[in-house]
C-alpha positions in Angstrom: -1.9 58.4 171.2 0.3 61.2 172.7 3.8 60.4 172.9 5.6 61.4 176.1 7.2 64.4 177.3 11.1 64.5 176.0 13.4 63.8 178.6 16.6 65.7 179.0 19.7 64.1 177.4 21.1 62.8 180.4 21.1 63.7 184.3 24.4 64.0 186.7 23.4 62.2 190.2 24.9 64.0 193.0 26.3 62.3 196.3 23.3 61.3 198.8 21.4 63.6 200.8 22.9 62.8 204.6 20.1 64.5 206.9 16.3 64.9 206.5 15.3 68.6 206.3 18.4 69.6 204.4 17.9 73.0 202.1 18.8 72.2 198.4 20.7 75.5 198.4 22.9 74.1 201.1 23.0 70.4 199.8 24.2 71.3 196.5 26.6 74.1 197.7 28.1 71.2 199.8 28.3 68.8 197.0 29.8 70.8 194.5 32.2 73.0 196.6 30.4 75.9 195.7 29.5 79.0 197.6 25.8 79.5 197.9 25.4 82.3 195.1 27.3 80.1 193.1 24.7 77.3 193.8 21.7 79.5 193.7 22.6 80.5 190.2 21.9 76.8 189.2 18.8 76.9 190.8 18.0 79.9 188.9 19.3 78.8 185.7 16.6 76.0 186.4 19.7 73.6 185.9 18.5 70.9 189.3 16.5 67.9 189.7 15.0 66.3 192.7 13.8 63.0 192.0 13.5 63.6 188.5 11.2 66.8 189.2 13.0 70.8 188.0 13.5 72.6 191.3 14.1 75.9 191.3 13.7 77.1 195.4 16.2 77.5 197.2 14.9 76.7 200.5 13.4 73.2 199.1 13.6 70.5 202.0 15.5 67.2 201.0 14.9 63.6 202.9 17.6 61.6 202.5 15.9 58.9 200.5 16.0 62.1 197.6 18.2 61.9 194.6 19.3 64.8 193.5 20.4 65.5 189.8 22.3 68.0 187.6 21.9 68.6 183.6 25.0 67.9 181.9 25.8 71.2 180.7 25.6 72.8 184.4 28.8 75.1 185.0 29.9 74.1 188.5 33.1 75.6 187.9 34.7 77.4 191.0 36.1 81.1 190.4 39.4 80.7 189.6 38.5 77.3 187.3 36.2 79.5 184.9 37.1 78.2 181.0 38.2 81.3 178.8 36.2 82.3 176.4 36.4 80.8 172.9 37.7 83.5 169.8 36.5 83.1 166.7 37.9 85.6 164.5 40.7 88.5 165.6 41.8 91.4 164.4 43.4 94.8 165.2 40.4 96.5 165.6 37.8 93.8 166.3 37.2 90.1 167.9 34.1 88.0 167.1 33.7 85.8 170.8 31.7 82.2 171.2 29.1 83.4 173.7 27.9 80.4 176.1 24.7 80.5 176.9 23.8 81.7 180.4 26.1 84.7 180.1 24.9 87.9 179.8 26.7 90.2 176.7 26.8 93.6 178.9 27.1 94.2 182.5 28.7 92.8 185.9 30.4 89.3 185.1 29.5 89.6 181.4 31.3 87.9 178.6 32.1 91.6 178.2 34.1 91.6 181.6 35.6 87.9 180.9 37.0 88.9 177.8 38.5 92.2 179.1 40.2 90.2 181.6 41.2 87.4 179.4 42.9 89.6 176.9 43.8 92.4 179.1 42.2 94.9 177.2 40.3 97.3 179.3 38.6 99.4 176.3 37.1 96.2 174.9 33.1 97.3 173.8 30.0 94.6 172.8 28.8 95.9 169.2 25.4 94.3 169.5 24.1 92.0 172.2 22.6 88.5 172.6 19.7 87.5 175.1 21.6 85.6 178.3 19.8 82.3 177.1 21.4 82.5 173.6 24.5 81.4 172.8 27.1 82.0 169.4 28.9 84.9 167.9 29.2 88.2 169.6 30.9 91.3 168.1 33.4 93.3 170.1 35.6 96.8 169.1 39.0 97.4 170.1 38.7 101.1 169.3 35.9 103.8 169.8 36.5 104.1 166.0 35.7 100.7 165.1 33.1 100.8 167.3 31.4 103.6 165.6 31.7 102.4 162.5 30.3 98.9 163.2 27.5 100.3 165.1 26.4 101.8 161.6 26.9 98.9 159.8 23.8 97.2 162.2 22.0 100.3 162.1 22.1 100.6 158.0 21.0 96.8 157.8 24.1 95.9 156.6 24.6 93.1 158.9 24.0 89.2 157.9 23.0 87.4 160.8 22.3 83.5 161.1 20.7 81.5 163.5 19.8 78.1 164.4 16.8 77.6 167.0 14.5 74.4 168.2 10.7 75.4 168.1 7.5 73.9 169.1 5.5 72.1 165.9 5.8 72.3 163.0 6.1 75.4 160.3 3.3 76.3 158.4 5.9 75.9 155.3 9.2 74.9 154.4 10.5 78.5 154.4 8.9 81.5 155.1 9.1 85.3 155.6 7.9 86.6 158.5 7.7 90.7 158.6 5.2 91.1 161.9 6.1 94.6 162.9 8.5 94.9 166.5 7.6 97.7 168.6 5.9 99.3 165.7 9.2 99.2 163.6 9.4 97.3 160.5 11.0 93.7 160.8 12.0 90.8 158.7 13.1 87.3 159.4 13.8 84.8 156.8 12.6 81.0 158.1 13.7 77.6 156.8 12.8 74.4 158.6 16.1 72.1 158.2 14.0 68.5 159.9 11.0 68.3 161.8 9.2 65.6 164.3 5.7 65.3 163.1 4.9 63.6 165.3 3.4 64.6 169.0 4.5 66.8 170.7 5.3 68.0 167.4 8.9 70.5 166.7 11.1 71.3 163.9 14.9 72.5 163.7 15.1 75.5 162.2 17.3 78.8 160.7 16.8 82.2 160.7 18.2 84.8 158.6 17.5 88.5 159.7 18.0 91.6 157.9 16.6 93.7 161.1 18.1 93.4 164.2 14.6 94.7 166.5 14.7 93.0 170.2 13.8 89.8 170.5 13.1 89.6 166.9 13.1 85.9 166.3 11.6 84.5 169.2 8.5 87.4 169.0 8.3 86.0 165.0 8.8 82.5 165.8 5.8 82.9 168.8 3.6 85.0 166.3 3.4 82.4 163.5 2.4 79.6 166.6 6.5 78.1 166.6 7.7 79.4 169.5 11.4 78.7 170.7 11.8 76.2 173.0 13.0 76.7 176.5 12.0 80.5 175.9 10.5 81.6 179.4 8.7 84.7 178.1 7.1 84.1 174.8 6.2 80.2 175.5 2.9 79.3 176.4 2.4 77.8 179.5 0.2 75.2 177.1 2.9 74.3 174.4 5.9 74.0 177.0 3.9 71.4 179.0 5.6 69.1 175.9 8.7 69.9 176.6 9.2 70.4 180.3 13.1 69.1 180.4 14.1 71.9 178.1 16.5 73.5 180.0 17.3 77.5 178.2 16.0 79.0 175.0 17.2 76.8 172.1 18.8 79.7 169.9 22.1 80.0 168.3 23.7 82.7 166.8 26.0 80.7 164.1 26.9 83.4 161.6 27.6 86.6 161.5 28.8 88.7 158.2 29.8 92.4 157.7 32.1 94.7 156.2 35.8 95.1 157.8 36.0 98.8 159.2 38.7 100.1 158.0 39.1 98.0 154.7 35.3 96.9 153.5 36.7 93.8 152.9 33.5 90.9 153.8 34.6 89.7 157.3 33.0 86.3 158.5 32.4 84.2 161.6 31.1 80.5 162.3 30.1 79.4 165.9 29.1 75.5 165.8 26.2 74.7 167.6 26.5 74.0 171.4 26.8 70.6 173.3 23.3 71.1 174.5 21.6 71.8 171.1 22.7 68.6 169.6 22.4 67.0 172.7 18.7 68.1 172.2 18.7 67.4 168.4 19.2 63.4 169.3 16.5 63.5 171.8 14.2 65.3 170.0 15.0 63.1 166.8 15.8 66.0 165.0 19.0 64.8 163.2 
């Protein structure tokens, strides 16, 4: 007998809708004190419930017998209220930041921009980039130099990399290699399943170590090899995410990340603990 769907870890119930016909946009932009781009990014973020049922439009008509519901993780911060940005490792020439997920690396109100206003340093650069959805260690330069340098050190492979992500069923194996070709370039992934639910709807917790760095790497090996990521709105099938409709982003972590100091050589590391909403998702899942 199939089990349920999961249900998220927990829901936040906002006040009571006050008039029939009210807009979600406007209810929760009310609510929360919020303006409504701020509130429509929760929508889009696919963070809001209504009556237990993911809403995502904006113009969505509440009654007031509605309840309407927030996951716990849902920023509702106002502007001047935003949390700074966690630094793992700092140095003269580099910083190594705990992305949150939700954030893009690059690009208008970036963790990019947040760090070069947190820091005050205007020349701060992103040395490789993480999907929005993804959360964990980012690399940033100081210097063009340093830059440069640790650009290579990606190019040449020389890069460790080490992440934690919550797929659909169960792997094929205990560990794996998977080397499926990414855009027609050469790739490699390194899988090990840490626990699994055998149990319908079947998933695992696993790591992934990769020596390339092609885009979307892990989630195009993890889909090939029928384990897809969950939460992953692109490379999820319609069919397998039925099981696991609550799942709110892409379940991937970047926890480690390992090179060579620019200037010195000496090994350089970084450890980014896994997010409130992956082990929040861990329990549910019974994945611990």
């Amino acid at each position: 007998m199939k089990r349920p769907a999961s249900k998220a870890p927990s829901l936040r119930l906002l006040p009571p809708v006050r008039r029939n016909g009210t807009p979600l946009l406007d209810h929760l932009a009310g609510c929360l004190g919020l303006s409504r781009r701020a509130a429509k990014n929760l929508l889009d973020d696919r963070l809001v419930f209504v009556n237990g049922r993911r809403i995502w439009m904006a113009r969505h008509l509440l009654q007031t017998r509605d309840a309407v519901e927030l996951l716990p993780d849902a920023v509702v911060s106002k502007p001047d209220q935003v949390s700074p940005i966690r630094i793992l490792v700092e140095d003269p020439l580099f910083l190594i930041a705990d992305k949150p997920p939700r954030l893009l690396t690059t690009g208008e109100k970036s963790l990019e921009v947040r760090l070069r206003d947190q820091l005050g340093l205007p020349a701060l650069r992103a040395v490789h980039r993480l999907d929005k959805d993804t959360s964990g260690c980012v690399l940033f330069a100081k210097t063009e130099e340093a830059r440069t340098a640790l650009v290579s050190q990606f190019e040449e492979g020389r890069v460790r990399k080490l992440y934690h992500a919550l797929v659909a069923g169960n792997l094929p194996e205990p560990q794996m290699e998977i080397r499926q070709p990414v855009d027609h370039l050469p790739a490699l992934s390194h899988v090990r399943q840490v626990s699994a639910q055998p149990r319908p709807p079947r998933c695992a917790h696993v790591t992934v170590a990769i020596e390339t760095g092609r885009t979307h790497q892990i989630r195009i090996h993890l889909h090939h090899v029928g384990n897809p990521v969950l939460g992953d709105r692109q490379y999820f099938s319609s069919r397998s995410s039925g099981d696991f409709p609550e799942v709110p982003r892409q379940m991937l972590h970047a926890s480690e990340l390992r090179f060579a100091h620019p200037a010195t050589g000496k090994p350089v590391a970084a450890a980014s603990p896994l997010p409130r909403d992956f082990r929040d998702w861990l329990r549910t899942l019974r994945l611990n």
